[in-house]
C-alpha positions in Angstrom: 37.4 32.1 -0.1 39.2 28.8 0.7 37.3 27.8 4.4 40.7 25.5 5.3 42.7 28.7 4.7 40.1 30.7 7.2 40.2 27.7 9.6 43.6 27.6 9.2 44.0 31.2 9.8 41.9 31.4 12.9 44.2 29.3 14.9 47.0 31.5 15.4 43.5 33.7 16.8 42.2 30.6 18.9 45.6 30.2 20.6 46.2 34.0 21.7 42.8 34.2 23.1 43.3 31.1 25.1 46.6 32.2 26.4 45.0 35.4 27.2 42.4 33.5 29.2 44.8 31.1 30.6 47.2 34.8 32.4 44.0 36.7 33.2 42.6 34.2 35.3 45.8 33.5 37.1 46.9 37.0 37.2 45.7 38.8 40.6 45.7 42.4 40.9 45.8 43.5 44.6 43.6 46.7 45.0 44.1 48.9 48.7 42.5 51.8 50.4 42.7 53.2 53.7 46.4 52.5 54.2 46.3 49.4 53.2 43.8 49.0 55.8 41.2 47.3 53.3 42.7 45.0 50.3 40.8 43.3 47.7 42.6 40.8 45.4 41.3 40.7 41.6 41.7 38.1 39.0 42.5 39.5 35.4 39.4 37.7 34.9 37.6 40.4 37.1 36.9 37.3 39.3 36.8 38.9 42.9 39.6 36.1 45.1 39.3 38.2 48.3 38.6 40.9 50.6 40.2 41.3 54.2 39.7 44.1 56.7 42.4 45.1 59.1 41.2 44.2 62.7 42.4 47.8 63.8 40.5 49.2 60.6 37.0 47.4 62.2 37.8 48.6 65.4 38.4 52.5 64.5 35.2 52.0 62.3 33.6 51.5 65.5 30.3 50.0 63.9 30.7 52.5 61.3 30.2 50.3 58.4 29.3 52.9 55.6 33.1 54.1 56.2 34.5 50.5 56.0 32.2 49.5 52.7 33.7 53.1 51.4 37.1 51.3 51.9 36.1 48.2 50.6 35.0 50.2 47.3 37.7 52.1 46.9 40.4 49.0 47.1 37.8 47.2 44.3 38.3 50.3 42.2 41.8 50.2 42.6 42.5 46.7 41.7 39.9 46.8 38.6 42.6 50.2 37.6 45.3 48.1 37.7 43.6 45.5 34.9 42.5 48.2 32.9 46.2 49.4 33.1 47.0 45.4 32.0 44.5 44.5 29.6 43.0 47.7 27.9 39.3 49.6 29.1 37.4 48.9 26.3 37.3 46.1 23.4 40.0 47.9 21.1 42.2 48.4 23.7 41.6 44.6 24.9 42.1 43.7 21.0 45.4 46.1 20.6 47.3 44.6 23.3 46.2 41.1 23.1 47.9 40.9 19.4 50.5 44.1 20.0 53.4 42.8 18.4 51.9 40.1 16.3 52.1 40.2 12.4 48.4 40.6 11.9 49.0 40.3 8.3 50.3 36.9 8.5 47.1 35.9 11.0 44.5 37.7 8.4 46.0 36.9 5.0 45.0 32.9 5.0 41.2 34.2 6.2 41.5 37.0 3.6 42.5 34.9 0.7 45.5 36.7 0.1 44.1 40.1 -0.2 46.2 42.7 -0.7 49.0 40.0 -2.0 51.0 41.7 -5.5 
């Protein structure tokens, strides 16, 4: 196996991850519950950017904070959804759509040493 045809081959790799990196952590997801009462905004990065509370949601709490971290939860769960929904649940599905529509056999075949070539 040639290593500069691996190198080589890995940059097309490199350069999706990093692009990937790059949207998910601008990318915010915007989780709600309650109404829209409680909203929590989630980078793609599963960075947590914020968390407000509707005055009026406080005020019906009235002290009541199990009910508003119940809220505050929910929303969390809600915005994580929608980044699963983006990005895939588990590794394979992070891997799938990351390179979904790419020519993996034009990324592999310079690392493979032309496996598979006739």
């Amino acid at each position: 196996m040639d290593p500069d045809a691996l190198l080589k081959g890995m940059k097309p790799v490199q350069d999706a991850l990093v692009r990937q990196g790059t949207e998910r952590s601008s990318t915010v997801f915007t989780g709600s519950a309650g109404g829209g009462a409680v909203k929590v905004r989630v980078a793609g990065d599963l960075s947590v950017k914020s968390v407000s509370i509707a005055p009026a949601a406080a005020a019906a709490a009235g002290g009541d904070v199990t009910l508003l971290e119940d809220l505050v939860v929910v929303a969390v769960g809600d915005a994580l959804r929608q980044v699963r929904e983006r990005y895939g649940a588990t590794p394979e599905e992070q891997m799938q759509k990351l390179f979904s529509g790419a020519d993996l056999g034009a990324l592999m075949g310079p690392m493979l040493g032309g496996l598979g070539r006739r």
